[in-house]
N, C-alpha and C positions, 0 to 999 in steps of 0.2 A: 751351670752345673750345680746341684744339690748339695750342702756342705757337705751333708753326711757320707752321699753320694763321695764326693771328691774325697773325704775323712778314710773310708774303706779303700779305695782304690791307693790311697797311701800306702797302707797295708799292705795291699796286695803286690804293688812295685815291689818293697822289700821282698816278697816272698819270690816271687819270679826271677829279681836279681840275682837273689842267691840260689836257687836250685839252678837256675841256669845259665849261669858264672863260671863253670868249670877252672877258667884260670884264675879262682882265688882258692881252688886246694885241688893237690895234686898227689897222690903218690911217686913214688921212687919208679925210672923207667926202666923198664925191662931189659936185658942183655942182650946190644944188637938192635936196640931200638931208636929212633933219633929222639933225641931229646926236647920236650916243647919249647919253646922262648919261656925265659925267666919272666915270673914276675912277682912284684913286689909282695903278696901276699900267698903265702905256701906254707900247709902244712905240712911236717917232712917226719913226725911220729906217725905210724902206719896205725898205732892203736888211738890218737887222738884222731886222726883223718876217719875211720873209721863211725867215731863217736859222733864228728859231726854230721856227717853224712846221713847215719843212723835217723839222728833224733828230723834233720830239716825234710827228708823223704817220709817224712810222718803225715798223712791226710788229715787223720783224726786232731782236732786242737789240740784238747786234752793230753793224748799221747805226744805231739809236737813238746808240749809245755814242760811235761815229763822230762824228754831224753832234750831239752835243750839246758833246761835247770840242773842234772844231771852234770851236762858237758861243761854247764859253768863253774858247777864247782868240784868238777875234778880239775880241769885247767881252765885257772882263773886268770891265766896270763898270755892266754892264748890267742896267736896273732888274727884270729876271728872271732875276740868277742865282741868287736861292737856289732857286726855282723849278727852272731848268735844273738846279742841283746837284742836288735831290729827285730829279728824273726821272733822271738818272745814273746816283746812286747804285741805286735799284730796278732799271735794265737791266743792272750789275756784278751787282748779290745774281741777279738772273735766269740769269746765265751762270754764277752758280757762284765766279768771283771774290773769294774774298774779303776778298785783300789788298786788289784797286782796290775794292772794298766799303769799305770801315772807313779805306782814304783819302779817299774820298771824303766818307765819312760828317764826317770830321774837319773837313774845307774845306764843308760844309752848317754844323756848330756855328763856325765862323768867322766865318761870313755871318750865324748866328742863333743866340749861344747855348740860347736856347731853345726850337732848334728840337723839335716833341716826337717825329715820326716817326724822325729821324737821332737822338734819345736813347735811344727805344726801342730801335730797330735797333739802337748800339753796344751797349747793354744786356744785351739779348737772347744775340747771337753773343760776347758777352767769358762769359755765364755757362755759351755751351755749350762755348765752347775751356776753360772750367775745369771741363767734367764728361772730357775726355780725359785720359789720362794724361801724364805728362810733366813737367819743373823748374820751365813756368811756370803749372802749374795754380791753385797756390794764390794767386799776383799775382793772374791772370785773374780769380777770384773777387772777390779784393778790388774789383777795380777793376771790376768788373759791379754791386758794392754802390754803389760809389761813384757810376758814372752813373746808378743805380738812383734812388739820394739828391737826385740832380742833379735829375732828371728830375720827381720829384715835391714839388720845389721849384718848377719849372716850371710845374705844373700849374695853379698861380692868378696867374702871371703872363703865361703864355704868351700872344700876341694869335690872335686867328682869322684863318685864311688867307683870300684874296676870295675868294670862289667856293665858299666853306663856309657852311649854312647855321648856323645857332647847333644845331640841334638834332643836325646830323653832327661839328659839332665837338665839342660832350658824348660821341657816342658815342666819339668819338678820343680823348676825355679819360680816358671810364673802360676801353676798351682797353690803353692803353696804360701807363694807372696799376695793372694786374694785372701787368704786366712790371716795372715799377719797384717795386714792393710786392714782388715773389715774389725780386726779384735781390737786393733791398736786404734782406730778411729773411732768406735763406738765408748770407748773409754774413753779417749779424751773429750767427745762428747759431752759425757755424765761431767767430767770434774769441768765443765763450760770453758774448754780450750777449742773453742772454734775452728779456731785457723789451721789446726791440725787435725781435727776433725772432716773439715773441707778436703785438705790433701788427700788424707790415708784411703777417705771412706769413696774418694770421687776415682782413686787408683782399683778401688775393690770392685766401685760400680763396672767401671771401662771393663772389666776383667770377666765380671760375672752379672751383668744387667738384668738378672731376673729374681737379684736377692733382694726380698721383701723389707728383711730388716736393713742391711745398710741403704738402701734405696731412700728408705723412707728417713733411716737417723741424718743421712746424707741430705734431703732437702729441711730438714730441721735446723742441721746445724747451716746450712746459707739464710732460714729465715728466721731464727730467731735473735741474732745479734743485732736486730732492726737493720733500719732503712741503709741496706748498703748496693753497691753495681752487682753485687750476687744473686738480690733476689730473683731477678729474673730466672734464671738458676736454678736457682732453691724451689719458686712455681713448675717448673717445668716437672724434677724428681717429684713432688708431691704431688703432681696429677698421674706421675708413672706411676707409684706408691699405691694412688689409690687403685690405678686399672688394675695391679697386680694382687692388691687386696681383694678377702670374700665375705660376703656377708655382711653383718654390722662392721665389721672393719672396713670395710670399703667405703661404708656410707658416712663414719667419722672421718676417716681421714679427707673424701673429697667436701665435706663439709668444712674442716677447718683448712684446706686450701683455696678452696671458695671463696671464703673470709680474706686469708690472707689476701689474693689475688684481688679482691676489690676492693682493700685499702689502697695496695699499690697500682693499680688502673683509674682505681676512678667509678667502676662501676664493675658489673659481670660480663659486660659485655667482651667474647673470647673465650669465655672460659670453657665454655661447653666444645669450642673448637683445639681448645690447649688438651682436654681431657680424650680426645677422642687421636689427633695424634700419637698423642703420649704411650695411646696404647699399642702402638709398632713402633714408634721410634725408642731408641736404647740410649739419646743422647740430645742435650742441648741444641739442634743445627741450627744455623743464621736464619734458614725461612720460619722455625716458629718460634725464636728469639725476638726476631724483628718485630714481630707483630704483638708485642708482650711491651706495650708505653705505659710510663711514670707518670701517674694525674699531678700536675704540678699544681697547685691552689692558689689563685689571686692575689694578689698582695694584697694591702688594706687598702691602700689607693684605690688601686684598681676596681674594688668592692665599690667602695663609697662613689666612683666617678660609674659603675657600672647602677648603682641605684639611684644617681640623680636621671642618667640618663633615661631610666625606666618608671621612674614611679614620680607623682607629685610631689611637694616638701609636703602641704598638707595632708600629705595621704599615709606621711612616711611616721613610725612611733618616735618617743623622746631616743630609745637606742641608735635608730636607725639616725635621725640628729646629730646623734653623740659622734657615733662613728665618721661620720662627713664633715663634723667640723676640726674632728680631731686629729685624722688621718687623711682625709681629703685633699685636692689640690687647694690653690687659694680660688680658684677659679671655681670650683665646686663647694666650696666653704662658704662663699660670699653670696653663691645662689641660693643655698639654703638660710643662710642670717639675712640675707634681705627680703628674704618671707618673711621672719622669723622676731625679728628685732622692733620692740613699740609696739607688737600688736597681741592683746588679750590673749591667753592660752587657756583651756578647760583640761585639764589634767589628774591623774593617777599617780600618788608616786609613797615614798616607805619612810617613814619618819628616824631618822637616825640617833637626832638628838634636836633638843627642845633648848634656844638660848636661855641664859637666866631673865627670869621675867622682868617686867619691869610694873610699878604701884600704877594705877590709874584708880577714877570715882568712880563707883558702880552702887545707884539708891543712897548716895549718901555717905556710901562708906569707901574706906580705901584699902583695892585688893589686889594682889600681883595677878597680874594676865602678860601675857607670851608675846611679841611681837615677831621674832625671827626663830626659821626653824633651817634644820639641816635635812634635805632628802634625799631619796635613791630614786632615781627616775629606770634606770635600766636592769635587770636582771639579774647581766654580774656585778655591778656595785651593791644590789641587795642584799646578792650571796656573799661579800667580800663582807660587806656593812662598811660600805664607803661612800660617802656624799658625794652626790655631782649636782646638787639644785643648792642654791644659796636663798631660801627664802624672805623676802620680810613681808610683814603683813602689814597692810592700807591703816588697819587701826587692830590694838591690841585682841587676842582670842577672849571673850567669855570667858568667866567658871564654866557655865554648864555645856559650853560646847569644848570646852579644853581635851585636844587628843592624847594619846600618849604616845612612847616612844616604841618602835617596833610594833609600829600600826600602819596600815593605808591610813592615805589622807587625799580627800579630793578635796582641790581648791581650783583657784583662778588666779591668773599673775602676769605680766607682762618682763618677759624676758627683754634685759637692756644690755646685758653684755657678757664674756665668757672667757674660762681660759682652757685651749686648746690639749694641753697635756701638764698635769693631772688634770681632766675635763671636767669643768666646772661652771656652770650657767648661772648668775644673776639674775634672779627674777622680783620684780618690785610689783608693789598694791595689789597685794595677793589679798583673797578673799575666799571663805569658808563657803564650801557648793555643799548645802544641805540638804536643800528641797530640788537645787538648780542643778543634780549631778546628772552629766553627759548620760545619754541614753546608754552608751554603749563606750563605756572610758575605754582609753589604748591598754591593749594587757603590755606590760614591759617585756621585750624581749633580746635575746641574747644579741651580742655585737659580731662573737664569733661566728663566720662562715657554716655552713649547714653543712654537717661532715656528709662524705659521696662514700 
């Protein structure tokens, strides 16, 4: 049902209640006549009975508005003015009003804090003045939570009005606890109260599954507190969200469910089948939960013993090295260093820092040249600026070939030995590839897994 929809028909209950209520005002019974059963609510001044009667047989709002403002303050203490206030208040919301609306509304919860119609009502119109723009949007919100809260405090204290049968006051119960459910979760929403978000908005959905907005705040708040057993959940609302959207709305929002949905699978695959349910079903069921699986990602292990198994150690970069001797079993560790260990390597790698040199003769004279350098062989030790090659060189660097720091550097070296965590290679009688650089050096690449 439509809020607004459901917002009017609030109104109208009041009105139908009390015109045709007859046992909430009675005149004096005629001589000779039996008397009706008492009840609790009677007016017994024939010129106040009169007055009410008057002004609520008004069709016109306007005149309604009149002879009911009229009745209330000639008697202001009269045993039907929360009644008279209800009806009021619905002839303001009818004219459009909606200052003397939400005034009125206020002097209804004075007469009855819990009254539920005038909670709903302020409810309702405080969460639509917070979807306009403006300074006091985000108050507005709050305070639509807050009557929201109220209201469904209400719910199991609230008494029945005369003239309600039990069975139409259930329905007013769960009408109007879809407005205090949807107000009060979309607010706590905004202030990132998740878990009450979840509750209120997934009570509002069940109640009213074709409200765009809680549908949609409702799969937000299950997927934005990350990876939890909700998301499944939270995919499902956001592909209902988007059938129910039109337009560019539709195509944003199954865009970023899209997303979400193939961090948490793995891929897309499903998705087009999740979005296409979504658009008849009104709810989570097991057949299209089931089919909604968590890509769990390899452990390191698992990686390193899954790319010995698949690739050659020569074929594999210094990353892909790194990762297998550091993470690997020993069993996959010892396949790769015994390729690896004593034998020449032609390499790529990112100079971190340059040891203090040391004097050597060069023509005669005596000039500090380099022998040990510190390098990055992998990707993210580049990006960190953290060594994982322990260099020395065979015989000190030249002047005129001296690199600098935060440079490539292609050499040659024989890796002799390493430590597994912080990962750190040895490599001895390294030598400067100048003219002799690999056709096609290894580009360094990352250790981490290729995100799905």
């Amino acid at each position: 049902m439509n809020r607004t929809v459901l917002a009017m028909l609030l109104v109208v209950a009041v009105a139908v209640a009390a015109q045709t209520a007859p046992a909430q005002t009675q005149a004096a019974p005629q001589p000779g006549a039996l008397a009706p059963p008492q009840q609790k609510k009677e007016i017994k001044d024939a010129a106040e009975y009169n007055a009410y009667v008057g002004a609520i047989q008004q069709q016109d709002p306007t005149a309604k508005i009149s002879g009911l403002e009229a009745f209330l303050t000639q008697y202001p203490n009269s045993v039907m003015k929360e009644d008279a206030l209800e009806l009021l208040m619905g002839a303001y919301q009818q004219t459009g009003n909606q200052a003397k609306t939400l005034e009125t509304v206020q002097k209804v919860l004075q007469a009855n804090p819990c009254n539920l119609r005038a909670l709903a009502l302020l409810t309702y119109t405080k969460q639509a003045m917070a979807q306009q723009p403006g300074p006091n949007a985000a108050q507005n919100l709050i305070e639509a939570g807050q009557y929201g809260d109220k209201g469904l405090q209400c719910e199991s204290t609230a008494t029945k009005p005369e003239g309600l049968t039990d069975a139409d006051f259930e329905k007013l119960k769960t009408q109007t606890a879809v407005i205090f459910n949807g107000a009060s979760g979309v607010a706590a929403y905004q202030a990132k109260d998740f878990a009450k978000a979840q509750q209120r908005l997934r009570a509002a959905v069940d109640q009213e599954p074709t409200n765009l907005v809680d549908v949609y705040t409702l799969a937000r708040a299950y997927l934005e507190p990350g990876p939890t057993e909700k998301d499944v959940e939270g995919l499902f609302y956001i592909a209902r969200s988007a059938n129910l959207a039109q337009g560019t709305g539709r195509d944003q929002i199954a865009k970023y469910g899209k997303s979400k949905y193939t961090k948490y699978h793995g891929s897309d695959e499903g998705w087009n089948d999740l979005m296409t349910k979504a658009a008849t079903a009104t709810s989570p069921t097991p057949d299209i939960t089931s089919k909604i699986t968590q890509y769990v990602p390899p452990t390191p292990a698992q990686q390193a013993h899954d790319l010995v198994a698949s690739k050659q150690v020569k074929d594999m970069s210094f990353a892909e090295w790194q990762l297998v001797l550091s993470e690997g079993s020993p069993e996959d560790a010892d396949k790769v260093w015994t390729t690896l260990k004593g034998k020449p390597l032609q390499m790529v790698a990112h100079i971190i820092s340059i040891e203090p040199p040391e004097k050597i003769t060069e023509h005669g004279k005596s000039v500090e040249a380099p022998t040990k350098l510190k390098l990055a062989g992998s990707e993210d030790d580049i990006e960190k600026k953290t060594a994982d090659i322990d260099l020395t060189m065979a015989a000190a660097i030249p002047k005129k070939d001296m690199p600098k720091e935060d440079s490539d550097f292609q050499f040659e070296a024989t890796p002799v030995s390493y430590v597994a965590k912080p990962f750190v290679m040895t490599m001895n009688d390294g030598a400067l590839l100048v003219k002799a650089a690999p056709p096609k050096p290894k580009v360094p690449v990352r250790k981490k897994p290729a995100a799905h």
